[in-house]
C-alpha positions as CSV (number, residue, x, y, z in Angstrom):
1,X,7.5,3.3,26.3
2,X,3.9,3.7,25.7
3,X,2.3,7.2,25.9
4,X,-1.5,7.9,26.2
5,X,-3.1,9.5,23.1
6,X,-6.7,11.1,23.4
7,X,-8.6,11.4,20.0
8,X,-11.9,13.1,18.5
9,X,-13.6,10.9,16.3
10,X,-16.8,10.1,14.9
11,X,-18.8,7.7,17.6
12,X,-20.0,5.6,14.4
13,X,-15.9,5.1,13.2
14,X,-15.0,4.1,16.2
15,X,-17.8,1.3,16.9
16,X,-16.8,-0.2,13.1
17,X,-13.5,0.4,14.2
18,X,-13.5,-1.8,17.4
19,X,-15.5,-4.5,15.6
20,X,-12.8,-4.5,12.7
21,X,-10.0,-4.6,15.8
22,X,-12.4,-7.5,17.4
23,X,-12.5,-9.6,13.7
24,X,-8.8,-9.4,13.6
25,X,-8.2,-10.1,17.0
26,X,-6.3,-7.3,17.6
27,X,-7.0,-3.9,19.9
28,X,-7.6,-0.5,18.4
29,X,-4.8,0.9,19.7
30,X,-2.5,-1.7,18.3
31,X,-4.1,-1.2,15.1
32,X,-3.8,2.7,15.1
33,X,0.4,2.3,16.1
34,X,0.7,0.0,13.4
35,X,-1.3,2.1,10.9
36,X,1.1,5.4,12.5
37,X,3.8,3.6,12.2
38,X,3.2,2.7,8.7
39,X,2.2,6.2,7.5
40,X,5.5,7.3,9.0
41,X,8.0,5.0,7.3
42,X,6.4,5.8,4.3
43,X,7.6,8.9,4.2
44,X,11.2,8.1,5.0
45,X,11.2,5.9,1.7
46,X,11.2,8.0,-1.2
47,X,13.3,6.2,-3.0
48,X,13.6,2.6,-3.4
49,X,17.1,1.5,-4.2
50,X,17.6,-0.3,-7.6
51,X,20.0,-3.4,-8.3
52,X,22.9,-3.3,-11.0
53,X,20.9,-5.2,-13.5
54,X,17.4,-3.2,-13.2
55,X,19.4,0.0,-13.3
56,X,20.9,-1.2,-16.4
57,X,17.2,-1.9,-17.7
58,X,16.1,1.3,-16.6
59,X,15.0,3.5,-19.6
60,X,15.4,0.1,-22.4
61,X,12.2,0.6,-23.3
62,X,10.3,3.3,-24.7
63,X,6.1,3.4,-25.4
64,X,4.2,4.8,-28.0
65,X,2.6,7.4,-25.5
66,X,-0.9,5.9,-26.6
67,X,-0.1,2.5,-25.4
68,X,-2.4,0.9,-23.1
69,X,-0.4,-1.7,-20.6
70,X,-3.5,-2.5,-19.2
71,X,-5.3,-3.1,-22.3
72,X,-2.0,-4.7,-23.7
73,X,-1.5,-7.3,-20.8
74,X,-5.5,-8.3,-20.6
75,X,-4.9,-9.1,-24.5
76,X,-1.4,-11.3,-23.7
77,X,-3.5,-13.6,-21.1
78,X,-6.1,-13.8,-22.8
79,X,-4.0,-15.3,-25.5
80,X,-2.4,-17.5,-23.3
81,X,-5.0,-18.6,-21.3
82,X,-8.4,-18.9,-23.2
């Protein structure tokens, strides 16, 4: 069932907003649900539930607390790549 829902916002938001709905093909108000909706079911999943071999993984490997995955995984590709 669909219920009418009456918001204050910023005249200049909602003209991008309508021209982002338009470019997507899609109305504002389906795009607001769907970004409620999303928000929403967030929060119900605080935990994401692990498989018998990732839990068994889980804790394998410790860092040096200085280490720099980032840095570390530009480096590997780099490698491999160029």
């Amino acid at each position: 069932m669909n219920t009418k829902l009456t918001l204050t916002i910023e005249q200049t938001v909602i003209e991008k907003a309508k021209k982002y709905a338009k470019d997507k093909e899609r109305s504002l108000s389906n795009l607001i649900e769907n970004y409620l909706k999303a928000i929403t079911t967030e929060s119900n999943q605080k935990e994401i539930e692990l498989t018998p071999i990732v839990k068994s993984l889980k804790g394998s490997f410790n860092a040096p607390k200085n280490f720099d995955y980032k840095k570390e995984l530009t480096n590997r590709l780099s490698e491999k790549y160029l």
